[in-house]
C-alpha positions in Angstrom: 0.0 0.0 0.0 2.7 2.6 1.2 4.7 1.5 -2.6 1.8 2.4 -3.9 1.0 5.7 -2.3 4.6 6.6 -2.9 4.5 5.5 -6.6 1.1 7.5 -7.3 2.4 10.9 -5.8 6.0 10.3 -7.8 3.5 9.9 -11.4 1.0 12.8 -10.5 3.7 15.5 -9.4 6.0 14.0 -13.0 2.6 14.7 -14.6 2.0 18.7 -13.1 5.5 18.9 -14.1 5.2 17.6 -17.3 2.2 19.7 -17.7 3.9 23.1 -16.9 7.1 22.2 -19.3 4.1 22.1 -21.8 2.7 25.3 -21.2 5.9 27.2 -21.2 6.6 25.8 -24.2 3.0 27.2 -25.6 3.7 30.6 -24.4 7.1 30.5 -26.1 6.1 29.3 -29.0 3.7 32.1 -29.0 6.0 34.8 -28.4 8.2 33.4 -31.2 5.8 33.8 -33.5 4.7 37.3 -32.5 8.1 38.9 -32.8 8.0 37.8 -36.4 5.0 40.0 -37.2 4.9 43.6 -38.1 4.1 45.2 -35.0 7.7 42.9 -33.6 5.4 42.1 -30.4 7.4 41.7 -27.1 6.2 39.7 -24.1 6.0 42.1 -21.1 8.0 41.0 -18.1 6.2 42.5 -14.9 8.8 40.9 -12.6 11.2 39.1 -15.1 10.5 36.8 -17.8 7.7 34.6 -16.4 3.9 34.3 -16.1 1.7 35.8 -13.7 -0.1 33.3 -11.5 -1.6 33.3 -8.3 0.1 30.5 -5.5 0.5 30.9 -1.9 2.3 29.0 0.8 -0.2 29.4 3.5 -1.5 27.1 5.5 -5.1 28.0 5.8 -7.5 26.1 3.8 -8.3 28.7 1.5 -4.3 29.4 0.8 -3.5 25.5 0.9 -5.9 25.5 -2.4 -3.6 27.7 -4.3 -0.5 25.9 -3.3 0.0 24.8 -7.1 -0.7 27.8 -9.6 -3.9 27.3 -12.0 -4.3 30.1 -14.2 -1.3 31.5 -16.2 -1.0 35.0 -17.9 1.6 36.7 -20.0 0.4 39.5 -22.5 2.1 40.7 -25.7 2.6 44.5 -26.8 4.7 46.2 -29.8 8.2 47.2 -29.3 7.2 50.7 -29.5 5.2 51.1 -27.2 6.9 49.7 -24.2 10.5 49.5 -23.0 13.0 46.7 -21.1 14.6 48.3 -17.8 17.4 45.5 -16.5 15.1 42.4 -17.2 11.4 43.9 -16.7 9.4 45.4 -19.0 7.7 49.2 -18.5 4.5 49.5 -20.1 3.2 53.0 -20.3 -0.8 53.6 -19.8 -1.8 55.7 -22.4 -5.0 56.7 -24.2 -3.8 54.3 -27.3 -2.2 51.5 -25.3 -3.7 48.2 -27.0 -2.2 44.6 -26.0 -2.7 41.1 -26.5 -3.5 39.1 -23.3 -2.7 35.0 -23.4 -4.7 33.4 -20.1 -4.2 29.5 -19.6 -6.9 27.9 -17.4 -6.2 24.9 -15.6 -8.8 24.1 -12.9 -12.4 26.2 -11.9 -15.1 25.5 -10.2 -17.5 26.0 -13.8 -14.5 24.5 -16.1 -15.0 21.3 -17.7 -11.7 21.2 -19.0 -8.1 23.1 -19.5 -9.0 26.4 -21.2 -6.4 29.1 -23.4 -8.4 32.8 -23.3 -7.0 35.1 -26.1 -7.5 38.2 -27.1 -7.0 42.0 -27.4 -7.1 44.4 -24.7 -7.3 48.2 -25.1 -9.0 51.4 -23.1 -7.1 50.5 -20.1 -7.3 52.9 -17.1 -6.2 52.9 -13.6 -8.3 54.8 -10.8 -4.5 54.8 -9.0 -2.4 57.8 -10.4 0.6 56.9 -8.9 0.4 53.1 -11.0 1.1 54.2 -14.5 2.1 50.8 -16.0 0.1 48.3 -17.4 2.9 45.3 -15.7 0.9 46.7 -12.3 -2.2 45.5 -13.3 -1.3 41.5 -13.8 -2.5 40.4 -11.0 -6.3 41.0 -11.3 -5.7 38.6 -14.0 -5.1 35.8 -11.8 -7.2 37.3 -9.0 -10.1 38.2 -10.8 -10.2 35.6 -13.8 -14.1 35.1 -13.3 -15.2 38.8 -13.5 -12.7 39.4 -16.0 -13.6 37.1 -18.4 -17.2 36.0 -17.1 -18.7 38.1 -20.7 -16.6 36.6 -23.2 -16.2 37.5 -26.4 -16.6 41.1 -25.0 -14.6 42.1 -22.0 -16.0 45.5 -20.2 -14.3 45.2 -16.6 -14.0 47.2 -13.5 -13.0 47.2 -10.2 -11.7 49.8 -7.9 -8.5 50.0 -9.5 -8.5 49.9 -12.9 -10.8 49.7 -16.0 -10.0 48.0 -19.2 -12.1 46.8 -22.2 -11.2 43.8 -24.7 -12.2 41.3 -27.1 -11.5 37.5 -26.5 -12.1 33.9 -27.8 -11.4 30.7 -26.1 -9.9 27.3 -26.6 -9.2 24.0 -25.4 -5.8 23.7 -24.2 -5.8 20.5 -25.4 -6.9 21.0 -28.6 -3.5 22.7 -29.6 -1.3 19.6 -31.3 0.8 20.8 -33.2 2.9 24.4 -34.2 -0.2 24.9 -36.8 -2.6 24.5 -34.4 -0.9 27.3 -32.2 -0.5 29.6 -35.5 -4.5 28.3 -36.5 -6.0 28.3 -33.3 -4.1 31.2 -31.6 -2.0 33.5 -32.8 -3.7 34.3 -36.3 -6.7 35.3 -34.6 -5.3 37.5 -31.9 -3.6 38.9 -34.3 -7.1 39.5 -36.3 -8.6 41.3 -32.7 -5.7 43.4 -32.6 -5.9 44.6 -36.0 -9.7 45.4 -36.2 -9.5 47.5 -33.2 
C-alpha cells in the first residue's frame, strides 16, 4: 500500500510537471511567432521573464488551495510602445495603449476542462495615479479571472483600480497539437482582434 501511495504521488507531481514544461513551451512558441510580425510584439515582463499566477504557501485552507498555480497569464505589446529596464518590462498607460492578453486555465469550479483565453485588450485605465504601467495590473488577472472574463467574447471590466475593455475567444488547451494549431487556433486570430481594433 505505502509503494503504492509513494508510486502515485512520484507519477502525478512528474505529470503537473510535465504539464507546466508544456505550457511554457506554448507561451514560447507564442512569443516566437509574434516577434515575427509587423508590429515585432514583445512579451511584457512585470517581474522578469515569467507568467503571472496566483500560489500561496499558506497554511489555511483557502491558501492550501492555491499551493499549485492554475491560471497562467503573459500579454504581448509592440516594441514601440513599451520599454526593457534591466530584465522587466515598463508599459506605459496611455490613451492608445492596446495589448494582447494570453490566459491559460487549468482548474475552476465551472470549467470542464483546460482552457487558453486570447484576445485583445485596449482602453485600459487605472483609478490609482501613482500606477502608471500596465505590468501593475497582472494580478487581477489571476485574482479576478471570473469577473474578467465571465462576458466573453466582450470584455468590459472594472473594479476599484482599474478599467479595461477587450475582445477575446477561447480554446481548449488541449486542442492545440501541433505548431499549426498554435498559429491556427491562436496567434492568427489575436492577431485578427488586434488589427480590427
Amino acid at each position: 500500500m505505502s509503494h503504492e501511495l509513494v508510486k502515485q504521488t512520484k507519477n502525478a507531481l512528474e505529470f503537473v510537471q510535465k504539464l507546466h514544461f508544456e505550457i511554457s513551451y506554448l507561451i514560447k512558441e507564442v512569443e516566437g511567432l509574434l516577434q515575427q510580425e509587423e508590429e515585432s510584439f514583445t512579451i511584457g515582463k512585470p517581474s522578469g521573464y515569467g507568467v503571472t499566477a496566483r500560489t500561496s504557501t499558506g497554511l489555511e485552507p483557502i491558501n492550501v488551495e492555491n499551493w499549485m498555480p492554475k491560471t497562467f497569464t503573459v500579454f504581448f505589446v509592440p516594441k514601440s510602445m513599451n520599454d526593457a529596464n534591466k530584465g522587466q518590462t515598463v508599459t506605459p498607460i496611455t490613451s492608445d495603449l492596446k495589448l494582447l492578453l494570453l490566459h491559460i486555465e487549468l482548474t475552476g469550479k465551472d470549467l470542464e476542462e483546460p482552457r487558453v483565453i486570447y484576445g485583445t485588450i485596449n482602453n485600459i485605465s487605472y483609478k490609482n495615479k501613482d500606477y502608471t504601467k500596465f505590468e501593475k495590473m497582472m494580478w487581477e488577472f489571476s485574482y479576478n479571472t471570473k469577473k474578467i472574463f465571465k462576458t466573453i467574447p466582450n470584455v468590459n471590466y472594472e473594479d476599484g483600480t482599474c478599467s479595461l475593455q477587450g475582445k477575446f475567444n477561447q480554446e481548449k488547451l488541449f486542442s492545440i497539437k501541433s505548431s499549426d494549431d498554435v498559429v491556427k487556433k491562436l496567434v492568427d486570430p489575436m492577431l485578427v482582434l488586434f488589427r480590427e481594433i
